[in-house]
Each structure stands twice: as structure tokens, then as C-alpha cells.
C-alpha positions in Angstrom: 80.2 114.6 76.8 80.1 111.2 78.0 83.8 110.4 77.4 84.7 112.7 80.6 82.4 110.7 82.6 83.8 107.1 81.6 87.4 109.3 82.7 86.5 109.5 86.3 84.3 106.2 86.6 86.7 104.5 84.9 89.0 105.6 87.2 87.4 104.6 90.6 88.1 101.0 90.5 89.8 97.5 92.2 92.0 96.1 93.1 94.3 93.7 95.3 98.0 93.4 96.4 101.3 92.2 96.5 104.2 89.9 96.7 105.7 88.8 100.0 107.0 87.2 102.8 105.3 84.0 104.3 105.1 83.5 108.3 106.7 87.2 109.4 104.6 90.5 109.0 106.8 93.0 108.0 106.6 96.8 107.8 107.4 98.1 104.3 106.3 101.3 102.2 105.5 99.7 98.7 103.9 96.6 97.6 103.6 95.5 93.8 100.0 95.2 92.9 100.1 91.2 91.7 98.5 90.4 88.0 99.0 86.3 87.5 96.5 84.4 87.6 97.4 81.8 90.7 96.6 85.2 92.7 93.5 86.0 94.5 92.8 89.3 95.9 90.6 89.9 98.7 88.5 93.2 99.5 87.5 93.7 102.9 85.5 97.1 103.5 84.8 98.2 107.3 82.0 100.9 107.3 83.1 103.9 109.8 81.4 107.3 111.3 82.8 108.9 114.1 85.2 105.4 115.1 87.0 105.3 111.7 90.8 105.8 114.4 89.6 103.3 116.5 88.8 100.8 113.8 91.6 102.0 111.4 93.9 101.0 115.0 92.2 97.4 115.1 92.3 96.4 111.4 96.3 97.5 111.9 96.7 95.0 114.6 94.9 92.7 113.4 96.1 92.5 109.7 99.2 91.5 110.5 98.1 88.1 111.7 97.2 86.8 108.4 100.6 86.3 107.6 100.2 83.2 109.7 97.6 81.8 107.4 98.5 79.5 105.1 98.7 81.7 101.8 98.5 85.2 102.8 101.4 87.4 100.5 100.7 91.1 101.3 98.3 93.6 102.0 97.3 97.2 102.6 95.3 99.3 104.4 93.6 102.5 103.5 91.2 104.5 105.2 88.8 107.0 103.2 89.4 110.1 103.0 85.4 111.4 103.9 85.9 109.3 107.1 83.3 106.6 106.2 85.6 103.4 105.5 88.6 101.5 106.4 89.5 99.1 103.8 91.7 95.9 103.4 93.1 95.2 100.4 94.9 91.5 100.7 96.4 89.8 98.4 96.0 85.3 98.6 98.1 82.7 96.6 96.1 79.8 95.0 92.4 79.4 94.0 91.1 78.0 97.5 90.7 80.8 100.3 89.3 78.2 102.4 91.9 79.7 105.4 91.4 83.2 104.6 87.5 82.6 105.0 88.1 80.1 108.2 90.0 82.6 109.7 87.9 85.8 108.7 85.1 84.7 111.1 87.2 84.2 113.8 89.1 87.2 113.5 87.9 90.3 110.4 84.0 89.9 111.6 85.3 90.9 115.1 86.8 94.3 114.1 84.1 96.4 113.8 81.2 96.8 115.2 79.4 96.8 112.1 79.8 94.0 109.7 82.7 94.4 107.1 81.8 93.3 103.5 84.2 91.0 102.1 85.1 89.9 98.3 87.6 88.0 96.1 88.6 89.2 92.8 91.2 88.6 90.5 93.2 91.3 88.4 91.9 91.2 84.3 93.0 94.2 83.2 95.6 96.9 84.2 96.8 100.5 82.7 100.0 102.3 83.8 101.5 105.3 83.0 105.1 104.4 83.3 106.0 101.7 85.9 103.9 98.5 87.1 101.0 99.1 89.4 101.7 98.9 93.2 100.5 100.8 96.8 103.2 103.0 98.6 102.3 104.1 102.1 100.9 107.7 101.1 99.2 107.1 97.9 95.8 108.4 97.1 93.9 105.6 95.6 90.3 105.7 94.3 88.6 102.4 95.1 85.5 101.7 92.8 82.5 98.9 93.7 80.1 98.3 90.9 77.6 96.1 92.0 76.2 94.0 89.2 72.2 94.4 89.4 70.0 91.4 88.5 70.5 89.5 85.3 73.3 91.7 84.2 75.9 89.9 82.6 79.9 91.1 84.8 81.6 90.1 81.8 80.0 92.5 79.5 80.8 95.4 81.7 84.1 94.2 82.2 84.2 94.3 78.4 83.4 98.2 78.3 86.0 99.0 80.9 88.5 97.8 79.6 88.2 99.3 76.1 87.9 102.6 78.0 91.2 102.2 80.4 93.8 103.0 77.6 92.0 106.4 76.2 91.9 107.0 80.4 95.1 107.5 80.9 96.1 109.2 77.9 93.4 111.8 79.2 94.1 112.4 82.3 97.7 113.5 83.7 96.9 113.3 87.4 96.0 109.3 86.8 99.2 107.0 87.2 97.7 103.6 87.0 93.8 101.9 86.6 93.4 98.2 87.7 90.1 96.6 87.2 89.2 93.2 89.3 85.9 91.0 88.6 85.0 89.2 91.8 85.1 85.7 91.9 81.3 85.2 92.6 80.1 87.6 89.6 78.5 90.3 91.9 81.3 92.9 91.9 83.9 94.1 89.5 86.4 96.6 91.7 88.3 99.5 90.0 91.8 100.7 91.3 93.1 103.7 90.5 95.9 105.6 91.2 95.9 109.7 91.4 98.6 112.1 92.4 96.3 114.3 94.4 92.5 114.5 95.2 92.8 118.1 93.5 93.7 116.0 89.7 90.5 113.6 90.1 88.5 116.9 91.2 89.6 118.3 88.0 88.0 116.1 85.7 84.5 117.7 87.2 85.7 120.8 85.8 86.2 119.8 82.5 83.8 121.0 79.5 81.0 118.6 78.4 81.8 116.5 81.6 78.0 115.3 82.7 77.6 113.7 86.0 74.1 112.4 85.2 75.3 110.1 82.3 76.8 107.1 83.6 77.8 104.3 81.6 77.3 101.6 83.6 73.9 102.6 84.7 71.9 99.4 83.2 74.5 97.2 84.1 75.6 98.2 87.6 75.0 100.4 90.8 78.4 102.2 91.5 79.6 103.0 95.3 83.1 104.7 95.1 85.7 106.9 97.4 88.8 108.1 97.9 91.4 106.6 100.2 94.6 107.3 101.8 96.9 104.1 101.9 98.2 104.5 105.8 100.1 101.0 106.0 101.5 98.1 103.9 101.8 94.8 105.3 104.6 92.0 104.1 
């Protein structure tokens, strides 16, 4: 059936950060994931092969800088779990990210040796089991990226995932909390979601009438997706 399909896409989605100190980077082991609308959150995706430690290492030094920059709150890193990404998630107060983007390209585009992809979102639609969405050092998160194709219309797709979040979670016992995050400039809408184990989002491949060929977003969106290990929260 397609409904177990929408489960795990609908789980593999977006989304940012935080609440904070300004001016002093502080190691902590939680960060609320931050909903209001005077919040920006910024994805930053470093592609990885065999140098994922070594860039994992530079994005944690480097991170920590941004609470020098005018509006930074939180953020947190997470590396994927196949070894192919390190990931950013940052979390901006205000509309203008005219610092975060003047200092990106003196600082994020000189991480990696292969350029990082970089996107603002904001937060439209969250589902939680019990308590409010936020990253603690150890989660297993399954970031989500569908790319809008030509002439598709974000909004409608946004639309269709969030009619499908409740029904998610009332499926799916291993899933603790789904946040879905349009980007700013319409070509992305991210998908956060939080799991218990890689074995309970395995499980939903196992289910009867679950059909990996029928994908919802299909005319709407190409879909790149993993799973992640948060490894450090910044305040």
C-alpha cells in the first residue's frame, strides 16, 4: 500500500535548531528544535567519502565560531551514518542572514574540500509523540531533502505532508517527532525526524503492502535522504 511508503518518506525530513546563548559557544547535550516564526534555520550539508573524521573534526571547530556572529542561537552537528555527509543544522534569529552568509564564505566554504550546500528554512509544521521536538547528543535523526523539480509548486507538497504527519506517528512506534521546513528560496522543503533506533525505520520496509517504487512526491520532487547520528550540540 502506498500509506507505508508516505510512513518512511514522511519521516525523512528537516529541520533546524535551538535556543541559546549569544557571544559564548557552550557544550550542552540537548537543544529545543525552535518553531516561531522570527527563527531561521540554516542547513549546511558537507559531502564525505573516506575524510568524513577529518571533516566531521573541522566543522566541530569551526561551528563554534558562529556564536560570534550577530544572531547565531544554537546548532548541531550530525554526521551520516553510511559515511557520506556531515551536516550542520543552525539555528538564526531574524529574517536577514546577511552575517551568516558574509561569514559562510569566509569560513563554512573552507571546510571541506568539496563544496557544502547550504539552505534556510523555516519550521511550518511539527508532530511529536509526547514532548516538544529537540536534538540530544546521541539521537538518530533522519534528515530528508526534496528538491522541488521545475514548475512544481513547494507549497503544494508542503500541503500533502503535512496532512500525512499526524497518521505518521500514530503508525509508527519507533518515530518520536517529524518536523518539516520549506526553504526560504522555494527549492527545498527539509524533513526531520526523529527515530529510536535505525532498526524501527528499517522496520517499516518490512511491513505488508509497503512498496518502495510508489513515491508520493514523485511529480512534485526528487528526494535525497539519510540517516544521521547527532555527535555534538553547540550553545
Amino acid at each position: 500500500m502506498r500509506k507505508f511508503h508516505k510512513i518512511a518518506a514522511i519521516a525523512l525530513l528537516v529541520l533546524g535548531v535551538l535556543t541559546g546563548m549569544p557571544n559564548i559557544a557552550k557544550a550542552d547535550t540537548s537543544i529545543p528544535l525552535d518553531t516561531t516564526n522570527e527563527v531561521v534555520n540554516v542547513v549546511t550539508v558537507y559531502p564525505t567519502t573516506s575524510n568524513q573524521a577529518k571533516v566531521l573534526s573541522e566543522v566541530s571547530q569551526t561551528e563554534p565560531t558562529f556564536s560570534k556572529t550577530p544572531g547565531f542561537q544554537d546548532s548541531a552537528i550530525l554526521k551520516a551514518q553510511d559515511g557520506t555527509q556531515v551536516i550542520a543544522l543552525s539555528q538564526w534569529q531574524g529574517k536577514d542572514l546577511s552575517s551568516f552568509q558574509s561569514y559562510a564564505k569566509e569560513h563554512v566554504l573552507n571546510v571541506s574540500t568539496q563544496t557544502p550546500q547550504t539552505f534556510a528554512c523555516k519550521v511550518q509544521h511539527t508532530e511529536t509523540r509526547t514532548t516538544s521536538p529537540s536534538f540530544n547528543q546521541g539521537d538518530v535523526i533522519m534528515l530528508s531533502q526534496f528538491k522541488m523539480k521545475p514548475g512544481q509548486d513547494q507549497s503544494e507538497l508542503a500541503t500533502i505532508v503535512t496532512q500525512e504527519m499526524p497518521s505518521v506517528l500514530q503508525m509508527t512506534p519507533g518515530l518520536q517527532w517529524a518536523a518539516m521546513c520549506p526553504s526560504t528560496d522555494q527549492s527545498t522543503i527539509a524533513l526531520l525526524a526523529r527515530w529510536n533506533s535505525r532498526e524501527d525505520f528499517e522496520s517499516l520496509g518490512q511491513q505488508p503492502g509497503f512498496d518502495k517504487e510508489t513515491n508520493y512526491w514523485q511529480t512534485y520532487a526528487d528526494n535525497e535522504h539519510g540517516l544521521y547520528d547527532v555527535v555534538k550540540i553547540i550553545r
